[in-house]
N, C-alpha and C positions, 0 to 999 in steps of 0.2 A: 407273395411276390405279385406284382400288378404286371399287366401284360409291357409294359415298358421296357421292367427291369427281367424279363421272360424273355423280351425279345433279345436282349442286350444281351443277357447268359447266354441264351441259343446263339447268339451270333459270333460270341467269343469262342463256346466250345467246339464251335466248325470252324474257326480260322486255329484253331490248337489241333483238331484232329484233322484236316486236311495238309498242314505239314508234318504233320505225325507219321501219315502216311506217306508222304513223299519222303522222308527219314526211313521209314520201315522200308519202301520198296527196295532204296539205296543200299541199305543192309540188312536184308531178311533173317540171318542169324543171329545180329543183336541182341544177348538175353537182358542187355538195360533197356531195351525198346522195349522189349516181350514186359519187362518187371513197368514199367512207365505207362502201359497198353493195357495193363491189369488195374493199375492204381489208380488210371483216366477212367475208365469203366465204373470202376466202385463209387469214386467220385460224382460220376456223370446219375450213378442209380442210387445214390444216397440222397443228393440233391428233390431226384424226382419222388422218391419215399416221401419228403419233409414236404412238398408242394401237395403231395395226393390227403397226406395228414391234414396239412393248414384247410384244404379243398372241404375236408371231411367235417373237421371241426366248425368251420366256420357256415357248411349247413343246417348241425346240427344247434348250435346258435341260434340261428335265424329261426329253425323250427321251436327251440324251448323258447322267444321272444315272443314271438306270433301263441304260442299254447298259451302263454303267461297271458297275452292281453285280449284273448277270447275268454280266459276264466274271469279276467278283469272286467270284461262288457258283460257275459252272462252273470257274474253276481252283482254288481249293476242294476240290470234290466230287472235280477229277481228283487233288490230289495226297494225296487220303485215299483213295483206292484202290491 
């Protein structure tokens, strides 16, 4: 997710839970609000699991690319000596 499509998410999932809450305060016994409050949550911490992932993978990426083309320079260097 590029910071664009970050910000876009962020800014939809606060116009959904900002009425969310003006719903909830309206009727705080609600148990479809309560059941809707739980499945926005999961949603909201699943999304961010997959982000922290991509985050993760895409260092370690960059780290095995950069390994790859320093073993590429140093064997290189050693067979022109």
């Amino acid at each position: 997710m590029n910071i664009l499509e970050k910000q876009l998410f962020e800014a939809n999932f606060e116009a959904i839970a900002t009425q969310f809450v003006k719903w909830k305060e309206a009727k705080p016994d609600n148990k479809i609000l309560d059941s809707l409050a739980k499945s926005l949550y999961e949603m909201y911490t699943y999304t961010n699991s997959l982000e922290i992932r991509e985050m993760v993978l895409e260092k370690q990426n960059k780290k095995l690319r950069d390994d790859n083309f320093n073993l590429r320079l140093n064997d290189d260097r050693s067979r022109t000596k």
